[in-house]
C-alpha positions in Angstrom: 5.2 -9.2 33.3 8.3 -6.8 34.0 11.4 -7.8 35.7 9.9 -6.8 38.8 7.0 -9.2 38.1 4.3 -6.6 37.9 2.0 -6.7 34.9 3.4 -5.0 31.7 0.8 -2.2 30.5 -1.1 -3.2 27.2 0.0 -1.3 23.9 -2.1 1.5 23.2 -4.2 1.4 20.0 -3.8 4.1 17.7 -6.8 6.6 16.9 -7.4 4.9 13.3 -7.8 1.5 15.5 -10.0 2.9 18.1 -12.3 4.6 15.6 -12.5 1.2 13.1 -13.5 0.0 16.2 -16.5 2.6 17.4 -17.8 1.9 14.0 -18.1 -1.7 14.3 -19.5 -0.6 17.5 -22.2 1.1 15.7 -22.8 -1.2 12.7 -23.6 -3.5 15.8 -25.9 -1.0 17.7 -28.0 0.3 14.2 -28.2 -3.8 13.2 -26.8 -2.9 9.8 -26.9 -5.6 7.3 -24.9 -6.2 4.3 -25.1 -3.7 1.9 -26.2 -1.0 3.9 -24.7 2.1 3.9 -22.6 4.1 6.2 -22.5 7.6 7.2 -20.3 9.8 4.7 -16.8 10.7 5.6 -17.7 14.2 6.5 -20.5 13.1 9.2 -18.0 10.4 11.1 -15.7 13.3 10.9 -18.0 15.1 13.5 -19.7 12.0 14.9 -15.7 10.5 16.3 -14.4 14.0 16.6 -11.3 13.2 14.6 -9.3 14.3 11.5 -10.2 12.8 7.7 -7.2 10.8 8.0 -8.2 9.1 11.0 -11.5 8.4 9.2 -10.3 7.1 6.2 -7.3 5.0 7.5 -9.7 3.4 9.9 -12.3 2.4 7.1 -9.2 0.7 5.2 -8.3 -1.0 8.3 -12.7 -2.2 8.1 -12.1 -2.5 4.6 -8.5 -4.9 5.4 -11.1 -7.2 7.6 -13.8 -7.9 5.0 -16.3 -5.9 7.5 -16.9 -2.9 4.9 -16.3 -2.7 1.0 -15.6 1.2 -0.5 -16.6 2.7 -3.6 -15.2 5.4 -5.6 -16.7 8.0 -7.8 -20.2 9.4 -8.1 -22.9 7.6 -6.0 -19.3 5.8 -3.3 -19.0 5.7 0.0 -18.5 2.8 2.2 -21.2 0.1 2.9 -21.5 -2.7 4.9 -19.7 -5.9 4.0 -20.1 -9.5 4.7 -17.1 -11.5 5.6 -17.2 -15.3 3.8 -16.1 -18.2 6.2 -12.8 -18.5 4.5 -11.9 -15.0 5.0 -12.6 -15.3 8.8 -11.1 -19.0 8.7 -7.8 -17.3 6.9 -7.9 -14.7 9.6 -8.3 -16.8 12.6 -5.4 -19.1 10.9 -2.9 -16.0 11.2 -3.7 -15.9 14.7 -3.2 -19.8 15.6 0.5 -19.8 13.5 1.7 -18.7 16.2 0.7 -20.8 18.6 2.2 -23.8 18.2 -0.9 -26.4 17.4 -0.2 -30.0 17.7 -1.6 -32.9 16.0 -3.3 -33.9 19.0 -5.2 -30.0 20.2 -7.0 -30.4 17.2 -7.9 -33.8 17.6 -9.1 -33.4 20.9 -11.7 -30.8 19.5 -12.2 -33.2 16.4 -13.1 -35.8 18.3 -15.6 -33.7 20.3 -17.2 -32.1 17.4 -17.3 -34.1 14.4 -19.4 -37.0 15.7 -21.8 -34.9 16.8 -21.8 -33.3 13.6 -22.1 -36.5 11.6 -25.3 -37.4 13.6 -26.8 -34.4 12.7 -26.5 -34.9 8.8 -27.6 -38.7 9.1 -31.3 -38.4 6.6 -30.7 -34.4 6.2 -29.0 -34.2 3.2 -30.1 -33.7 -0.2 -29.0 -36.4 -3.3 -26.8 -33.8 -4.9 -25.0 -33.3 -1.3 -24.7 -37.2 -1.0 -23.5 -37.9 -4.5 -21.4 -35.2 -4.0 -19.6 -36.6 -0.5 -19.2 -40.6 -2.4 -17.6 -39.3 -5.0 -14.6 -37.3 -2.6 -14.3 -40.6 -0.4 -14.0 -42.6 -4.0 -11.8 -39.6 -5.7 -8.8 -41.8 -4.6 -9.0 -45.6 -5.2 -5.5 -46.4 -5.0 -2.6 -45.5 -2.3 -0.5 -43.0 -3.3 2.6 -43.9 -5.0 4.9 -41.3 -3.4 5.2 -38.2 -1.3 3.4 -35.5 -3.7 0.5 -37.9 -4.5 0.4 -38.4 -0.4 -0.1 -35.2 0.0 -2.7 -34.5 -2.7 -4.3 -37.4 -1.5 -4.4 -36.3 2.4 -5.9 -32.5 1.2 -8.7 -34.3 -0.7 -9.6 -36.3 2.5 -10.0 -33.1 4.5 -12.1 -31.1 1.3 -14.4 -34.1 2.4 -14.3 -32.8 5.8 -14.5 -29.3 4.7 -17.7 -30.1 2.8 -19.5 -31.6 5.5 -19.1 -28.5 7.4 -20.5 -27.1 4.8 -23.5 -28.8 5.1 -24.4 -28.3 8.9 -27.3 -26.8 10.4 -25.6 -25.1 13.3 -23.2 -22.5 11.3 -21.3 -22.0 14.3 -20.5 -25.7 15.0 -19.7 -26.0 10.7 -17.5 -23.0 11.1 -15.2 -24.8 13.8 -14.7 -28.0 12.0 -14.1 -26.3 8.7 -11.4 -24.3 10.3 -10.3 -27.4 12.2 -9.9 -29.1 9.0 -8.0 -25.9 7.1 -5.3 -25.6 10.3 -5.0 -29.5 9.5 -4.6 -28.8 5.7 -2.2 -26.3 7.0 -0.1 -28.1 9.9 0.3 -31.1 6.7 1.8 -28.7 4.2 4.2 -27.4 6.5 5.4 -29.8 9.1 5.6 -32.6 5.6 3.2 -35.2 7.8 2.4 -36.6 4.6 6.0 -37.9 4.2 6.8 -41.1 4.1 2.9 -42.0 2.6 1.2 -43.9 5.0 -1.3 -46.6 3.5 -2.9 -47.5 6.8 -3.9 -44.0 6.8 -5.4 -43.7 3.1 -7.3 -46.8 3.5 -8.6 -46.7 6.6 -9.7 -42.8 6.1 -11.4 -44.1 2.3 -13.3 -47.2 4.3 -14.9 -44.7 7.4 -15.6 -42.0 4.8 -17.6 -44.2 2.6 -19.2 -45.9 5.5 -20.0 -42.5 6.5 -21.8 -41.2 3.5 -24.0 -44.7 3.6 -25.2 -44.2 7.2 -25.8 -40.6 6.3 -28.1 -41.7 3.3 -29.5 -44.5 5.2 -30.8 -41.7 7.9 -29.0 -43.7 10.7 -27.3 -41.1 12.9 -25.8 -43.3 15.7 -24.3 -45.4 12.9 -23.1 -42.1 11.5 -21.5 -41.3 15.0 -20.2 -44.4 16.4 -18.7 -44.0 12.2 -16.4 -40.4 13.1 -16.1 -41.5 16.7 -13.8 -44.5 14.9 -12.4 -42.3 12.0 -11.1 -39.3 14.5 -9.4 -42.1 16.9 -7.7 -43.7 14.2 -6.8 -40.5 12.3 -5.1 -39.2 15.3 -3.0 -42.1 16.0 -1.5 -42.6 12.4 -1.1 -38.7 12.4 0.8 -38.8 15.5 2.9 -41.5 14.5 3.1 -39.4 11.6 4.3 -36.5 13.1 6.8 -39.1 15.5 8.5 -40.0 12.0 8.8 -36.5 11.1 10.6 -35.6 14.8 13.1 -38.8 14.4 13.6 -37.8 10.9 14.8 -34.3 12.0 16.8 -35.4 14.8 19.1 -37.3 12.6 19.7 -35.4 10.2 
């Protein structure tokens, strides 16, 4: 808004930006897959009516996103890429920086997603994808013994996370949580929520996760719900009071 309360115009997008994205546009249109190739430089020079400038800053700005990889030399030119989850995850992160996350928005979509998520794996998982998820809940036996080793401790319980996305079915839904679980990785690292170490927190997160993995070999998927339901409550309120220490903490110093 202005100062007379009248909608501020949006920023124009430069030409490179508007071209990068007419070609997403029609990578969409032709259903490109990965690894196919584009059009060379001189025919989206005449197909977007622009300079070779234009062109090739816009494929770098492609290239910046993941969405097209470029080769040089005899045989180049730019083909389609394929973005990995933690590319788009690292991405979307940038974006969300900014926007002040608390503790509890992202348990209120942990909560909503993760059980779910949990029922789904119960009796889907192969041995190796078991055996793997028991040995992250049992990578930590003891409590931590100070702040570093809290925090090492706390990133391991979210790789565990991390790996059941992973695992789902629905890639969509195992996106979300896995970038759930990064921003949380993130929002620990920099706000220090894993100072003072909190042994409540490292035991009862150990006891659900290995729970967890038993109901998910046992092929019992309400078990394996009611299971996260528990974990996500009890996660958010020791990382709030967490995040309450933190706050007092600051205030006095």
């Amino acid at each position: 808004m202005d100062g007379n309360g009248t909608p501020s115009p949006k920023p124009k997008r430069s030409r490179p930006v508007r071209v990068a994205d007419e070609i997403k546009q029609w990578v969409v249109e032709g259903d490109l897959k990965a690894g196919d190739k584009l059009p060379n430089e001189s025919a989206m020079i005449e197909q977007f009516g622009v300079s070779k400038g234009t062109v090739r800053e816009a494929l770098r700005i492609l290239e910046a996103q993941g969405l097209i990889v470029t080769k040089t030399g005899p045989g180049g030119g730019s083909i389609v890429g394929e973005v990995s989850a933690e590319r788009a995850r690292s991405l979307l992160a940038n974006y969300f920086y900014f926007q002040g996350l608390s503790i509890a928005d992202i348990y209120q979509m942990r909560k909503a997603l993760e059980p779910e998520l949990a029922a789904s794996l119960a009796g889907q998982l192969s041995k190796a994808q078991l055996d793997e998820l028991q040995d992250l809940a049992e990578r930590h036996p003891e409590p931590s013994k100070s702040a570093e080793e809290e925090k090492e401790q706390h990133i391991a319980s979210l790789v565990f996370h991390v790996r059941l996305s992973d695992f789902a079915g629905n890639r969509l839904l195992g996106f979300v949580i896995g970038f759930m679980a990064r921003i949380l990785t993130d929002l620990t690292v920099y706000r220090r929520l894993y100072d003072p170490p909190n042994v409540e927190l490292w035991r009862k997160g150990r006891e659900h996760q290995l729970q967890l993995v038993d109901a998910l070999r046992n092929a019992e998927p309400d078990k394996a719900r009611e299971v996260m339901i528990s974990h996500m409550k009890i996660a958010e309120e020791l990382m709030r009071t967490q995040e309450a220490h933190l706050m007092r903490r600051f205030m006095g110093e």
